[in-house]
C-alpha positions in Angstrom: 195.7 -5.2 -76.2 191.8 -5.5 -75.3 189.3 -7.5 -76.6 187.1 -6.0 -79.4 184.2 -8.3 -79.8 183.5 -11.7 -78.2 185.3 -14.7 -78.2 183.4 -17.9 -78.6 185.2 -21.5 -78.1 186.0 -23.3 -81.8 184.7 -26.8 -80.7 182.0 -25.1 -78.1 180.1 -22.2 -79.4 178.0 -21.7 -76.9 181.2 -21.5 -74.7 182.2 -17.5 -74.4 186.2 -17.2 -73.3 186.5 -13.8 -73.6 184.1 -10.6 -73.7 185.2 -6.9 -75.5 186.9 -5.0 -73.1 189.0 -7.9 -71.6 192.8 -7.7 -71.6 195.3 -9.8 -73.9 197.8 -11.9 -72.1 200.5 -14.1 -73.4 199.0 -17.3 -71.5 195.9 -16.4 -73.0 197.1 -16.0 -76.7 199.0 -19.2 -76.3 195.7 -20.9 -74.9 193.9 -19.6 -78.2 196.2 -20.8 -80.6 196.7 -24.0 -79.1 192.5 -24.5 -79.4 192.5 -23.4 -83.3 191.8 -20.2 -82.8 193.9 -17.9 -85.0 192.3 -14.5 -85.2 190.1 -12.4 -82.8 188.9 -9.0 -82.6 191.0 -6.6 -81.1 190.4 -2.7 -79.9 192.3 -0.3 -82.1 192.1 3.0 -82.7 192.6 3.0 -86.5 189.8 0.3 -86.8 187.4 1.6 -83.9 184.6 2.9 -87.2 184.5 -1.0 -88.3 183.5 -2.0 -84.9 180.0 -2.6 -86.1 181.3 -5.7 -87.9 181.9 -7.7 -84.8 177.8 -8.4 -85.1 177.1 -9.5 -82.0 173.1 -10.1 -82.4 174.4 -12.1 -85.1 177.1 -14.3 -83.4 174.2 -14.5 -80.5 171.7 -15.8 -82.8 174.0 -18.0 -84.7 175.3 -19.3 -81.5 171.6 -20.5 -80.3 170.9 -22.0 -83.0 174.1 -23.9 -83.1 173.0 -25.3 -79.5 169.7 -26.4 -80.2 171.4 -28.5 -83.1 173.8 -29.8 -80.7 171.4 -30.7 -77.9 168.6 -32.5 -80.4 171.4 -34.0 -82.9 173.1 -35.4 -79.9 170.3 -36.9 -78.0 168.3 -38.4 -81.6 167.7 -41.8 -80.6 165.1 -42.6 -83.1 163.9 -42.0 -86.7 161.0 -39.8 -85.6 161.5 -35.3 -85.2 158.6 -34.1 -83.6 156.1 -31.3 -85.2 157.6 -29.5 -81.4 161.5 -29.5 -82.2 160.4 -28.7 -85.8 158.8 -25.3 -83.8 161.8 -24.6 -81.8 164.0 -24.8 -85.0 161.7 -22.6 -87.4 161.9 -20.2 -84.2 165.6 -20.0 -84.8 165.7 -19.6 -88.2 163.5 -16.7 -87.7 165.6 -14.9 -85.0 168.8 -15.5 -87.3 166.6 -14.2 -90.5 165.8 -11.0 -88.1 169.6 -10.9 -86.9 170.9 -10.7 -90.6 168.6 -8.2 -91.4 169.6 -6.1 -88.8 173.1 -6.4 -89.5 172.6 -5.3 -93.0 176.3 -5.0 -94.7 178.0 -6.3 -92.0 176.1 -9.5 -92.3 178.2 -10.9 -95.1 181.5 -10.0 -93.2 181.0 -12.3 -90.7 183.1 -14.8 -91.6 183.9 -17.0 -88.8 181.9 -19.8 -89.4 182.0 -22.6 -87.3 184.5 -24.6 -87.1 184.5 -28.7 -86.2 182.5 -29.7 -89.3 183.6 -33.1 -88.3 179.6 -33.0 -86.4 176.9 -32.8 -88.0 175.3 -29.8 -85.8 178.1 -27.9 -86.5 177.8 -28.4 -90.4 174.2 -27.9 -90.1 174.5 -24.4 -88.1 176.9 -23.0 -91.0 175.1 -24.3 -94.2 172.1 -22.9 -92.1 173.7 -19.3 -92.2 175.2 -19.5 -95.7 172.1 -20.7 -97.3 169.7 -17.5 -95.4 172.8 -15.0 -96.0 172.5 -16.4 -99.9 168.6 -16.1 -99.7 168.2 -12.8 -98.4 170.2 -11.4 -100.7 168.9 -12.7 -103.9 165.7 -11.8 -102.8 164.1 -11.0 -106.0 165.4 -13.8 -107.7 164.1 -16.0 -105.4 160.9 -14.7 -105.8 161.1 -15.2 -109.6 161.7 -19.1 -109.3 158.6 -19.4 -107.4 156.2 -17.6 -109.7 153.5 -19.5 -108.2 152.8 -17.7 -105.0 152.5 -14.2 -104.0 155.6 -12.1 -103.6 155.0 -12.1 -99.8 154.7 -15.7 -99.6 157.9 -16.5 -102.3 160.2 -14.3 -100.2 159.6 -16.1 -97.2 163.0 -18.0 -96.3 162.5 -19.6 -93.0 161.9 -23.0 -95.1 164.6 -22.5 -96.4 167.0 -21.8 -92.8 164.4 -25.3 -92.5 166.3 -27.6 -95.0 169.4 -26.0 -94.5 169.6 -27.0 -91.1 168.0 -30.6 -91.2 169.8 -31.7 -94.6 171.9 -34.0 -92.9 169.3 -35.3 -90.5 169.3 -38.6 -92.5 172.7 -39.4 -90.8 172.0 -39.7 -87.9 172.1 -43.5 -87.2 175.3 -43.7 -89.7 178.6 -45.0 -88.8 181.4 -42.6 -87.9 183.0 -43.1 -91.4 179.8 -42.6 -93.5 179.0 -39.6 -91.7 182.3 -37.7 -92.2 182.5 -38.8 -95.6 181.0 -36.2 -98.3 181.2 -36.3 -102.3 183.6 -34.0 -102.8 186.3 -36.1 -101.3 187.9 -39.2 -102.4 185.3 -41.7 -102.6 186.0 -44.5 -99.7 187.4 -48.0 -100.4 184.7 -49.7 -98.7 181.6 -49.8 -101.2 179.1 -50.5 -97.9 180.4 -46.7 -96.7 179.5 -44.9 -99.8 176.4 -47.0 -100.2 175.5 -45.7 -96.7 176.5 -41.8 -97.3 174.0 -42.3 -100.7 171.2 -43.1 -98.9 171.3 -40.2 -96.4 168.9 -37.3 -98.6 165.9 -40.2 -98.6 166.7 -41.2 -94.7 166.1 -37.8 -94.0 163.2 -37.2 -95.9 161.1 -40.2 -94.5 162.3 -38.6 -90.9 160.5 -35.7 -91.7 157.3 -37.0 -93.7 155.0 -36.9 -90.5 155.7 -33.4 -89.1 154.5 -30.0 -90.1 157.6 -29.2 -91.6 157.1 -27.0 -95.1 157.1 -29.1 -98.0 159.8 -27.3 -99.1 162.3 -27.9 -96.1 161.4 -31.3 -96.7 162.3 -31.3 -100.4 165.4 -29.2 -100.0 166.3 -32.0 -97.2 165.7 -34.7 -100.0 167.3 -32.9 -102.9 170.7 -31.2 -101.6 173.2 -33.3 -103.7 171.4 -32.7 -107.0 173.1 -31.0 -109.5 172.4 -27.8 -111.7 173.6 -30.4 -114.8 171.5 -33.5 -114.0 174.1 -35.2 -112.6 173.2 -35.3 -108.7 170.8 -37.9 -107.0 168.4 -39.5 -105.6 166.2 -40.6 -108.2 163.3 -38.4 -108.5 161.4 -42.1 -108.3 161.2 -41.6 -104.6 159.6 -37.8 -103.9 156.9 -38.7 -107.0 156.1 -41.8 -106.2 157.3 -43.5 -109.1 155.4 -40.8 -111.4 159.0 -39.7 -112.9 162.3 -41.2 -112.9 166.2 -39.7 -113.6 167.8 -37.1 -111.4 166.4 -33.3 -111.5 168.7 -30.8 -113.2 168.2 -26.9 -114.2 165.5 -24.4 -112.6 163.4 -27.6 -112.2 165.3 -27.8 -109.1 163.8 -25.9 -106.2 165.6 -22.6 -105.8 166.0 -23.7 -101.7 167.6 -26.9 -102.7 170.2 -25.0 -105.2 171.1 -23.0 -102.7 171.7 -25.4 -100.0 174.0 -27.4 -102.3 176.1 -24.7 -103.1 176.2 -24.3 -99.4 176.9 -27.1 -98.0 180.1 -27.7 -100.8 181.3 -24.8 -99.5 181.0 -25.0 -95.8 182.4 -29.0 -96.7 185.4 -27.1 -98.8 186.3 -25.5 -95.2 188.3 -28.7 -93.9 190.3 -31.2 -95.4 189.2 -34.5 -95.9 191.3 -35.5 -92.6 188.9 -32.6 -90.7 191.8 -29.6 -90.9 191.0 -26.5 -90.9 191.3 -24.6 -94.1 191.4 -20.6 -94.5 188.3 -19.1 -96.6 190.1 -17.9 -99.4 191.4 -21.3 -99.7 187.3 -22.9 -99.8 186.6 -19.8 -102.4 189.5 -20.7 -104.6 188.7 -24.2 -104.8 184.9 -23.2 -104.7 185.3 -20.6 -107.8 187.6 -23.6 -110.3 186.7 -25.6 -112.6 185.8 -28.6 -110.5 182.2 -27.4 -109.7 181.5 -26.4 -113.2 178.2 -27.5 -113.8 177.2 -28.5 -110.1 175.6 -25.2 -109.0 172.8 -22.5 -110.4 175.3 -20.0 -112.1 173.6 -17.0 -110.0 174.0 -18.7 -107.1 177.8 -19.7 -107.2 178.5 -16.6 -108.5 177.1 -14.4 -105.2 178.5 -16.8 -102.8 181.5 -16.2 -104.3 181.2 -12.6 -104.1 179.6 -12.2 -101.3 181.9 -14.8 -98.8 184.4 -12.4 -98.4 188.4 -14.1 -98.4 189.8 -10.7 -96.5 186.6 -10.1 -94.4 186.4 -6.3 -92.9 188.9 -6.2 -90.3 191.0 -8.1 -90.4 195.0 -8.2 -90.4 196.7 -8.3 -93.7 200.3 -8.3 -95.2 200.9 -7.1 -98.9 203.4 -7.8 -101.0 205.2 -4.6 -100.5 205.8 -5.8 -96.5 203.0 -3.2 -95.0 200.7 -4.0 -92.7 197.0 -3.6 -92.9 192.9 -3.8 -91.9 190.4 -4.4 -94.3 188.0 -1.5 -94.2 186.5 -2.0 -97.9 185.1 -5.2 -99.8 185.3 -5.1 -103.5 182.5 -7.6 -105.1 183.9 -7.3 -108.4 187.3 -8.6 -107.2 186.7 -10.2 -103.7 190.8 -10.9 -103.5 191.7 -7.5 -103.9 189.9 -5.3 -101.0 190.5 -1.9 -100.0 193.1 -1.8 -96.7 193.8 1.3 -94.4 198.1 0.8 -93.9 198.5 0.4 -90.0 201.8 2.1 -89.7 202.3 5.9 -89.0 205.1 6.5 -90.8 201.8 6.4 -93.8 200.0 9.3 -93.3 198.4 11.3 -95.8 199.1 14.9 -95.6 195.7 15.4 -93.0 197.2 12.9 -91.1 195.0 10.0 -91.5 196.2 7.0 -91.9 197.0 5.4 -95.6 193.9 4.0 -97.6 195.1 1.6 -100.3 192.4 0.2 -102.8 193.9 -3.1 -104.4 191.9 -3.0 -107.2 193.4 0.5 -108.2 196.7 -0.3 -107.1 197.7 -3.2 -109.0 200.9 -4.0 -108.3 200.4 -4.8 -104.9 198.5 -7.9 -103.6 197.9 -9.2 -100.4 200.5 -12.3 -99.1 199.5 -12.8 -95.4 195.8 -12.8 -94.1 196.1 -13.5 -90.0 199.3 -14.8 -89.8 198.5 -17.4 -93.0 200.3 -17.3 -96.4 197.4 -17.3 -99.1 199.6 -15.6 -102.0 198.5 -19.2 -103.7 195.0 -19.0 -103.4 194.5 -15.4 -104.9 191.9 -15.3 -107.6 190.2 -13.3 -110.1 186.8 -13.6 -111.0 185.5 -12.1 -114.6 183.5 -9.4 -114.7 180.2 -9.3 -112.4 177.2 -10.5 -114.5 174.5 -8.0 -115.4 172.4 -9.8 -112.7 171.9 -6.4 -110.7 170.9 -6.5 -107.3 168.8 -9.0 -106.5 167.2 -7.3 -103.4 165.2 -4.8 -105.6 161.8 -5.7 -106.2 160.8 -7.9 -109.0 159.6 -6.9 -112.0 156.1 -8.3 -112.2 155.2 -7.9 -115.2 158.1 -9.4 -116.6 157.2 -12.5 -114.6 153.7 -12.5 -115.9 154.2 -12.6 -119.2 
């Protein structure tokens, strides 16, 4: 076999181990799965038309902005970010805006976020990318919750690739513990620990007070634990100055903060609370039940959940009938039940071509094995896709004006 899009190291992004066109060797596929690598692109004649997926602009631009988080989040020996490092950063965020533009459907089949969320870059990087991939494509009703500004100006989401990135800034100077530790595991024995993890949003935000950072950003870095049901923190004491008191709840949360939340649960879902690895569909399964309800904007939960893809295009499924397949189809109605072209010749249509099954037609079968991991348990189904359209189209203005 031959490599079919670039390799990048799980730990070390910036690291490339292998380039498309190189050749498969056992030493090297034991190498990979002894790193935590478990699935890699591959040429193949009866996937060659998805080839487009592999993204590479995208998995370049990701990949930068991964190492400027490493190199400044790594060397932060003080409470200070200067108005220059904010500059490199919104730099990034606008050549990854421009890279998921360019991608176009393909963006939100690039699933391979990455991986090591024990580090704070690496967290930052992914929650980074969910938050712009979310952004962009509920462009209108992003404009909508900022009715305030022009729609030129409201559909501008470089401040928000801003707070996405630099939420977790305020842990910087935190113990080991309190930095890996995150609200949606168990809450730690020692009280000093989760006293320490609270304080992190408000940390941040006084980090970030003195640079010409968007308000914004600097809100969303403040606000990323609050809560669509008024159940999140900090106090709003501390961004008005005493003027108002009680957590924020609803639409009077920032759009850029709601989306960031629901982002960083997710990317958080990805590992266990001992740092393991987890499989998407497992994250979307637990993401999608009834243990969030009432964390997240509705809207916004519900296009993550469509829009993450478990079964992302391409890759190498099992059903429960024993075939073998590639994803070549998405199905946003029913994320767990894609469409897969059978990767055996003995199914042929009668021109030939290889077998197209669409799950969602084809009920009885389901898919058992994605990349050589059982996720028969984590299969779900999602009711049918609110009558939110598509939220790329442009707003209806005078809807918002009156």
């Amino acid at each position: 076999m031959e490599v079919g899009g670039v390799v990048l190291h799980p730990r070390r992004p910036q690291t490339e181990l292998l380039r498309p066109g190189a050749k498969l060797e056992r030493k090297m596929i034991d190498y990979l799965h002894r790193i935590g690598i478990g699935e890699i692109w591959i040429q193949h004649d009866a996937t060659a038309d998805l080839d487009a997926a592999v993204a590479p602009a995208l998995t370049t631009a990701r990949t930068e902005l991964y190492q400027k988080l490493k190199n400044d989040f790594g060397a932060l020996a003080s409470a200070t970010v200067s108005t220059t490092r904010v500059q490199v950063y919104r730099q990034s965020i606008i050549e990854l805006v421009f890279a998921l533009i360019r991608s176009g459907k393909y963006a939100h089949t690039c699933h391979q976020l990455l991986k090591d969320s024990s580090h704070i870059f690496t967290h930052s990087a992914n929650v980074a990318f969910l938050s712009l991939l979310v952004g962009l494509e509920m462009e209108t009703y992003v404009v909508r919750q900022r009715p305030r500004l022009s729609p030129d100006h409201a559909r501008d989401v470089v401040p928000l690739g801003l707070g996405a990135m630099l939420h977790d800034i305020g842990k910087h100077d935190l113990a080991d513990e309190a930095r890996k530790h995150h609200e949606i595991h168990p809450v730690p024995e020692d009280p000093d620990v989760g006293q320490a993890y609270a304080g992190h949003p408000e940390n941040g935000y006084h980090m970030l007070l003195d640079v010409r950072l968007p308000a914004t950003a600097r809100h969303a870095v403040l606000n990323h634990h609050q809560r669509f049901d008024g159940s999140g923190w900090p106090d709003r004491v501390i961004a008005t100055r005493g003027r108002q008191e009680g957590p924020q709840s609803g639409t009077g949360i920032h759009i850029f903060s709601r989306i960031i939340s629901a982002a960083n649960v997710f990317d958080n879902l990805m590992t266990t609370a001992d740092g393991d690895k987890r499989p998407t569909i497992a994250a979307l399964c637990e993401f999608a039940g009834g243990r969030f309800d009432g964390w997240f904007d509705p809207l916004i939960s519900d296009l993550m959940i469509r829009r993450v893809p478990p079964f992302p295009i391409g890759s190498q499924v099992r059903l429960s009938n024993g075939w073998q397949g590639a994803v070549v189809g998405l199905n946003f109605q029913q994320p767990c039940r894609p469409s897969v072209r059978i990767l055996d010749d003995r199914c042929r249509t009668r021109g030939g071509d290889l077998r197209l099954i669409d799950l969602e037609a084809a009920r009885e079968l389901h898919v058992v094995e994605c990349a050589g991991a059982l996720v028969e348990k984590y299969l779900f189904e999602l009711p049918t896709l609110r009558p939110h359209g598509d939220f790329r189209t442009e707003p209806d203005t005078r809807a918002e004006s009156a």
